[in-house]
N, C-alpha and C positions, 0 to 999 in steps of 0.2 A: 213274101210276108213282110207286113210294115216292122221295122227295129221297135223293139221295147222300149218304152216310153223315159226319157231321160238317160237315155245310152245314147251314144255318139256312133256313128258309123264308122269303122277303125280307117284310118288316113293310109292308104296305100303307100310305102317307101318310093321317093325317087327314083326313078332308073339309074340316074347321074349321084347319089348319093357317096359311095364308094370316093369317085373323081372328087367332088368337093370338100369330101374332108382330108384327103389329102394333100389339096392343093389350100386347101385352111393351114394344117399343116407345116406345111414350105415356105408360109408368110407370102402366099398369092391367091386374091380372091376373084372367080369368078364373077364376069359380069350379067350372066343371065340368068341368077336367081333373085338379083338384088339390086338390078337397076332401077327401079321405082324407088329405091330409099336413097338413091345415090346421084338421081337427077328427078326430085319430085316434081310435079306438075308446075306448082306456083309456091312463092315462099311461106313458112309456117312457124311462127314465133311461139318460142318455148315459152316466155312470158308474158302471161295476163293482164294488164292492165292493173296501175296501183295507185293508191291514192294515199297522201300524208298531210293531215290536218294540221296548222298552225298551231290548233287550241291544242292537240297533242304534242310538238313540237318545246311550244315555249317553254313548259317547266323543266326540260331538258337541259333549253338552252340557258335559262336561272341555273341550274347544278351547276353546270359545266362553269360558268363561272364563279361560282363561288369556292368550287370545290378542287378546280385545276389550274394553275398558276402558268401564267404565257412562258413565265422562264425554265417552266419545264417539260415544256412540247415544242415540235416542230409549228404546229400550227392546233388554237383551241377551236375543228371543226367537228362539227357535225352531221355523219353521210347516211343518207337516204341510203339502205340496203333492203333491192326488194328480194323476197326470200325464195324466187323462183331460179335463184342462180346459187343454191347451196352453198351458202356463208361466205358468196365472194361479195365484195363491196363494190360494189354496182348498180344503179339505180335502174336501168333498163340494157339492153345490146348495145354496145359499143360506150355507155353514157353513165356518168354518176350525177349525182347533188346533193350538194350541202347546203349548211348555214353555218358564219363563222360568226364568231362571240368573240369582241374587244371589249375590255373592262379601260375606264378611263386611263391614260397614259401607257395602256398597253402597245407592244411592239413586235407581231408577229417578223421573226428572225428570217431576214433575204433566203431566196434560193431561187434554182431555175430547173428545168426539166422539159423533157421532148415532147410532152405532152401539152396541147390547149386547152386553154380555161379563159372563163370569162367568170366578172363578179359583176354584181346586181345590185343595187342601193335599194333595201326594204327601210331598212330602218339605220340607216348606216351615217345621217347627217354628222360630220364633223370627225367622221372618220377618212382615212388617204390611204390610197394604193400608190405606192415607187413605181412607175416600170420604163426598165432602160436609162435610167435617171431622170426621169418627168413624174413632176408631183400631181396628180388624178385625185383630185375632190370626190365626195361620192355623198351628191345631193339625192334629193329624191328621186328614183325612177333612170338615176344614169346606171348607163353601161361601161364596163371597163373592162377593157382587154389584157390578156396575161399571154402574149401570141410562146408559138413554143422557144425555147432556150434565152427566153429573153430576161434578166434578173428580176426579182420583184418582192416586193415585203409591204405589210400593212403596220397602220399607226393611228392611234383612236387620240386625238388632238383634244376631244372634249372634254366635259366635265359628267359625264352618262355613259351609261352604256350603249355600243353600236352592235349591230346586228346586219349583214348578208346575207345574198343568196350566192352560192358558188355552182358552177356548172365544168366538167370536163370530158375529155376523153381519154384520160386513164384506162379504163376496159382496153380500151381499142388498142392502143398502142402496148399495156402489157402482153394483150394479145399474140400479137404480133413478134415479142422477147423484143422491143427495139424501143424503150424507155432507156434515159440517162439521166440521172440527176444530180445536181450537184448545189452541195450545202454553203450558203455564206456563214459569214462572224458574225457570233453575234453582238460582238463589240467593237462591229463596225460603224464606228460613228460619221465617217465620211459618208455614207449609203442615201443616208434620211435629208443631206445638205444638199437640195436639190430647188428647182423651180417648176413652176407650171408650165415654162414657157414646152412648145412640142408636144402637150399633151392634148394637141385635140386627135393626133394619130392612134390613139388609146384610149380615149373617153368621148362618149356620144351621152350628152347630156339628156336628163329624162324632159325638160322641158321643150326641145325642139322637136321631140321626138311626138311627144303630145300634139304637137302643135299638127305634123305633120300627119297623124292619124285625123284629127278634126278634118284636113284639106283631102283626105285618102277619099276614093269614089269604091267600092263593095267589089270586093272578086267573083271570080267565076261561083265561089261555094256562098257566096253572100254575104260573108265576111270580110272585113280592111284590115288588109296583109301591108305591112312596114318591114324588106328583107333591111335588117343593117348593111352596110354596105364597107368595104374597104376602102379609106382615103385615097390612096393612091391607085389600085387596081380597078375600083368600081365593082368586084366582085364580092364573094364570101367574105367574111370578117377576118378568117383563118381557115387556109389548104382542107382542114379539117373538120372545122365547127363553124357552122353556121345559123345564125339569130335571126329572131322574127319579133317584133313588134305586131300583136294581134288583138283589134276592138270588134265586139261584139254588139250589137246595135238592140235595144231592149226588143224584146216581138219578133227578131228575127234568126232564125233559128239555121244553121247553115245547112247547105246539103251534105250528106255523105261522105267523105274523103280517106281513101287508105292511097300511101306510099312504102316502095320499096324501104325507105331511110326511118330512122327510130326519134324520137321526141320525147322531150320533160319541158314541163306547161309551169310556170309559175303564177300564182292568180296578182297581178297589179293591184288591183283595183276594181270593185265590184263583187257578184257571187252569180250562181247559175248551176247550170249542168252539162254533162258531156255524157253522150252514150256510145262507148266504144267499144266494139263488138258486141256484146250481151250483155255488157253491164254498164250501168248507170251512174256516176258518179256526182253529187252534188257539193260543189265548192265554193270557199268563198274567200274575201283577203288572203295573200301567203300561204295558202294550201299549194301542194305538188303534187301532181299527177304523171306516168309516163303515159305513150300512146306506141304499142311498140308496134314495130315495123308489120305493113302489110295487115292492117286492121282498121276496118273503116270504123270514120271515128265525126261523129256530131255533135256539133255547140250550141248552146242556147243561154243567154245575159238573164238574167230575173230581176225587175223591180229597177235597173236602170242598166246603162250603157257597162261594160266590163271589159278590163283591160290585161294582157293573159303575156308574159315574156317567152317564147317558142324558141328551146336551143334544140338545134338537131344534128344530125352527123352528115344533113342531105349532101355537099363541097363533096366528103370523099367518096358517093355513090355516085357523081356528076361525074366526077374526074377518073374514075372506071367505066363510065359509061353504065350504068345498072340502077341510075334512075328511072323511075318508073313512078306514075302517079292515076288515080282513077274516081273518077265522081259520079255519083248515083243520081 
């Protein structure tokens, strides 16, 4: 006779049931109830895709300066937390971002830590990044490198307010329990007496970099891919973090692309969409998106050409061997 409608058929007991909770027990867990959660098929990111509007952003980043004084923070930023990682600050696996607020004559106070970070010139004209004692301009569209343990502090020289985009791998490395950080003076006046000479090992100007997307010919996915590259290795920017320079060509809309490695997309220049896994995002100037890991993810420019800064963690999925990439 068929079961009554909306009753469940009762689940028979394990034969092994007895054995495994004992061996639960002992602090030893059997592999053959539970190998499917313990070596799944193919990777499965706990985070959704997320998107952070400029136009929401800004008045934020107005408070923060009017309302927090650089001489009594570490630093006056502002981190992108997406809220799929229960109130850690983290903008996707393994990655955060910000935006940091210098009020004129401001002087974010030195320090250094194990972690890599890179900063992004949005609106940052006439503001400097220190690093290693090399003074870093931070015109439109440059890049600046903060590689790990290496000293660094900011200084808004203008007469305005500046504004950045900051990217790291903080997650990663707390991750891991293997961060160190350590505080400078901040009445270290010797710090700031420095020159520009040695700074192109740390700043990649946004203007060549432009240049060199105009000369760029369309990837596999249809899109002109710019890896930053390291002065001297010719590799990743840093062991750990690795940058992309990415132009969108109006009308052309790329294929498909999921990778093992995780991503936060910052918008250059221009607006459009991206459809990453299921959902649809449409962005435009200084908005921030993640793409995280193993989620095919498509781009499309709107109304002209669009220009997108791509940091990702892919250096430390190489250097495991655990990259992995796929196009539709």
């Amino acid at each position: 006779m068929a079961a009554a409608m909306g009753k469940a058929e009762p689940v028979a007991p394990r034969a092994d049931a007895p054995l495994i909770a004992a061996l639960e027990a002992a602090n030893i867990h059997p592999l053959w109830d539970r190998y499917q959660k313990i070596t799944p098929l193919a990777p499965r990111a706990g985070d959704a895709p997320f998107h952070w509007r400029w136009r929401d952003l800004e008045p934020f980043a107005e408070r923060a300066a009017r309302e927090v004084a650089i001489e009594d923070v570490e630093r006056r930023a502002l981190i992108l937390a997406h809220p799929a990682f229960g109130g850690a600050t983290q903008s996707t696996s393994n990655l955060l971002a910000a935006f940091t607020v210098l009020e004129p004559g401001d002087r974010a106070v030195p320090h250094r830590h194990t972690a890599a970070a890179i900063r992004f010139s949005t609106r940052a004209r006439g503001a400097l990044t220190i690093v290693n004692g090399r003074r870093c301009e931070m015109q439109e569209g440059d890049l600046v490198l903060t590689p790990p343990y290496c000293w660094h502090g900011h200084i808004n020289e203008s007469g305005h307010r500046t504004i950045w985009f900051d990217a790291a791998n903080m997650p990663l490395i707390c991750g891991m329990d293997a961060n160190f950080f350590e505080p400078g003076r901040r009445d270290d006046a010797e710090f700031w007496k420095v020159s520009d000479a040695g700074s192109a090992l740390y700043r990649y100007p946004g203007e060549a970099t432009r240049a060199q997307l105009d000369a760029a010919a369309p990837g596999a996915d249809g899109a002109k891919w710019l890896r930053y590259l390291h002065r001297e290795s010719g590799g990743a920017v840093m062991p750990t973090l690795d940058c992309y320079a990415l132009r969108l060509q109006k009308g052309d809309a790329t294929r498909p692309r999921r990778t093992t490695w995780n991503a936060i997309l910052l918008v250059v220049r221009g607006e459009g969409r991206s459809t990453i896994g299921e959902r649809t995002i449409e962005w435009s100037r200084e908005d921030v998106f993640t793409i995280p890991h193993w989620s095919f993810a498509r781009h499309e420019a709107r109304g002209g050409d669009a220009d997108l800064l791509v940091v990702t963690d892919r250096s430390v999925y190489e250097r495991l061997e655990l990259a992995r990439e796929e196009l539709q």
